[in-house]
N, C-alpha and C positions, 0 to 999 in steps of 0.2 A: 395549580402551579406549586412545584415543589416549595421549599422552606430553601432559603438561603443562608448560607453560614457567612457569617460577617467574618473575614480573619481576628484573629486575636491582636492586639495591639503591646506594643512591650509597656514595660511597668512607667506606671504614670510617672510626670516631675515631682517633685515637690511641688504644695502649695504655696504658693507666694504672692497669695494676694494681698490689696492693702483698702483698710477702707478709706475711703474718698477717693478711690479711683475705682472707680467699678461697682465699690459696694457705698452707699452711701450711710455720713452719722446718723442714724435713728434711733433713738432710744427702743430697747426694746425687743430689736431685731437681730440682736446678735447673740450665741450662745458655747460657751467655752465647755470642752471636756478635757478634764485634767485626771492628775491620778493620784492616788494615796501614795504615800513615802518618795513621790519624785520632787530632787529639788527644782526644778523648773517651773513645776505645777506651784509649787508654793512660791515660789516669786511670783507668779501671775495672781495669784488668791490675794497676796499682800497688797500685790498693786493694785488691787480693785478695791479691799479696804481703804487703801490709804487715799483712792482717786471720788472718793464714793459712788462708786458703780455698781455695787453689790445687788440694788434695785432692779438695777439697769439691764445686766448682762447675768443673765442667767448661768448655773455650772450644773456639770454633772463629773462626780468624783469616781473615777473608776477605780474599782477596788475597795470601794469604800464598805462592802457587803457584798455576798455572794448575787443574791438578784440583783440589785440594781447596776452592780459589776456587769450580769450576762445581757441585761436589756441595754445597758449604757453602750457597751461593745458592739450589738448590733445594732443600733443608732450612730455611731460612729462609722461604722462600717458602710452604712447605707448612703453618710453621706460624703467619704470619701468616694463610692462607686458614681456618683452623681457628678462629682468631680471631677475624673477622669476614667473614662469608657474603658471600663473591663479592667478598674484598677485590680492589681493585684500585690501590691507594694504592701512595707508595714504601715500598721496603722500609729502614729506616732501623735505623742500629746506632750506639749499644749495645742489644743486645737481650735481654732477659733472659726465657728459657721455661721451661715447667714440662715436663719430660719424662715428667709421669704424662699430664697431656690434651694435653700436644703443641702445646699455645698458648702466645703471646707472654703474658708476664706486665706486662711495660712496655719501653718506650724510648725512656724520660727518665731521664735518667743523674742526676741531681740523688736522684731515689727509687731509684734502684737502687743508689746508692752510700751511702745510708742504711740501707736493705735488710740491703743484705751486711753490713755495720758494726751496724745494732742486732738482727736479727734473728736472722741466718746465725751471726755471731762473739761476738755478745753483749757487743760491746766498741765500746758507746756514747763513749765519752772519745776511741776514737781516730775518730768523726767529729763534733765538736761543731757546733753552730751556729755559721757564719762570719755576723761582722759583714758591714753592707753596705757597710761600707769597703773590707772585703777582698775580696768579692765583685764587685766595681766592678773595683778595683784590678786583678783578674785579667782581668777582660773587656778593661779598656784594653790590658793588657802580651799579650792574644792575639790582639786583632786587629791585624794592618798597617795597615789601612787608617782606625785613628781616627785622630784631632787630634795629631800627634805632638806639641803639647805637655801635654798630658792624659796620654800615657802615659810623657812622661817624667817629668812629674810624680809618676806613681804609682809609679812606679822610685825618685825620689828619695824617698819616703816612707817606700818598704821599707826603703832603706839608712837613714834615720833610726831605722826600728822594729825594724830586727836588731841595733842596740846595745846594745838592754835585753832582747832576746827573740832565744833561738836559731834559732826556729822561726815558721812561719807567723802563730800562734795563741798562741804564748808559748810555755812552756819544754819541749814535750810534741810529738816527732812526728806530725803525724795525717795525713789525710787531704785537706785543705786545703794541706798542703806535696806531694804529690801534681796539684793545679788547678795551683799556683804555679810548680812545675817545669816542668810541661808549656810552660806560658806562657814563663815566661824560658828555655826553653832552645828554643821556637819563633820566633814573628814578634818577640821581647823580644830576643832575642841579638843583636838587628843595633843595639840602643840601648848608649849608654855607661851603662857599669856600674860603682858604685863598688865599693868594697874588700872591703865586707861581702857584697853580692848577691855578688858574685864567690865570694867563701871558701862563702858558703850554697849556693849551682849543686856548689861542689866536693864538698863535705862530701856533700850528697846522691848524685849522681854515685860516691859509692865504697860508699852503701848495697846490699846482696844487693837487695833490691824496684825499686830504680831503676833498679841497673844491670843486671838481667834484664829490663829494658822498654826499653830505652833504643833508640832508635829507627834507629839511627846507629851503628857501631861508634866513630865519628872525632867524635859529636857532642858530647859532654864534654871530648876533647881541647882545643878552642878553649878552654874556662875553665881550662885548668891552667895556661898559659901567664902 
């Protein structure tokens, strides 16, 4: 009997899976491929410090070196195709899979960094809901390329809102000082900064979770100065 050609199927969705529906919390069983110099990746590396999941959830940093860049990729690869039949879409990280079926679970970092926070750590408070001031706020201070008076605006906002508040969110580390950091100490570092941004980059900057992510051995030295 001849061999049948399955048609080709068009490019897969995106992954949007979420664990505790589908994929259950187990330690152990989930595994993140992220990438060298993306900020996304480094908000999910932060959050696993800060969530202590480091144990837990496995990474594999692509880019991080030529081999394990070309095995990590084909690991990736193999297990977005398990995901959807005959993917041919980009491969896009952060990516968070299940190592029991070998599928991407999601790679939307907004649900994955929920995920790991209420599901994996069970420590909801250190990811709350960010207003969409702050949520804004961060998008302006990590792209270069907005309105640079929009994102200085949003710079001067924070140095208004860390007067009363030590923290992203108020008086409580989360996960949202995590989005923040990344931002002001990316495309935000080239903006003036007043007294407070300044001391908050620092303060962070000498935390265990930040400064094992930190991107740059030299990139917090510019704020100590």
């Amino acid at each position: 009997m001849p061999a049948i050609a399955l048609p080709r199927t068009g490019p897969a969705p995106a992954p949007r899976g979420r664990i505790g529906t589908g994929f259950s919390p187990v330690p152990h069983r989930y595994h993140l491929y992220l990438s060298a110099g993306c900020p996304r990746s480094l908000r999910v590396t932060i959050a696993l410090a800060l969530l202590g999941l480091e144990d837990s959830v496995t990474t594999t940093v692509l880019g991080a070196d030529a081999a394990s860049g070309r095995a990590g990729a084909a690991a990736l690869r193999r297990a977005y195709e398990a995901t959807g039949h005959h993917y041919d879409g980009r491969l896009t990280v952060p990516a968070l899979c299940d190592t029991w079926s070998g599928r991407v679970v999601s790679n939307h970092t907004p649900d994955i960094l929920d995920d790991l926070a209420v599901r994996l750590a069970g420590r909801p408070e250190l990811r709350p809901p960010a207003p969409g001031a702050h949520t804004e706020a961060v998008r302006l201070l990590a792209d270069g390329a907005a309105e640079p008076a929009g994102r200085q605006a949003a710079l001067d906002e924070l140095e208004r809102r860390l007067t009363t508040h030590p923290y992203a969110l108020g008086d409580r580390l989360t996960t949202a000082d995590a989005d923040l950091w990344v931002a002001l100490t990316g495309a935000a570092a080239r903006l003036p900064q007043g007294p407070r941004v300044r001391a908050y980059v620092r303060g962070l900057c000498g935390h265990p979770a930040f400064r094992a992510a930190e991107r740059d051995p030299a990139l917090c030295a510019g704020w100590k100065r």
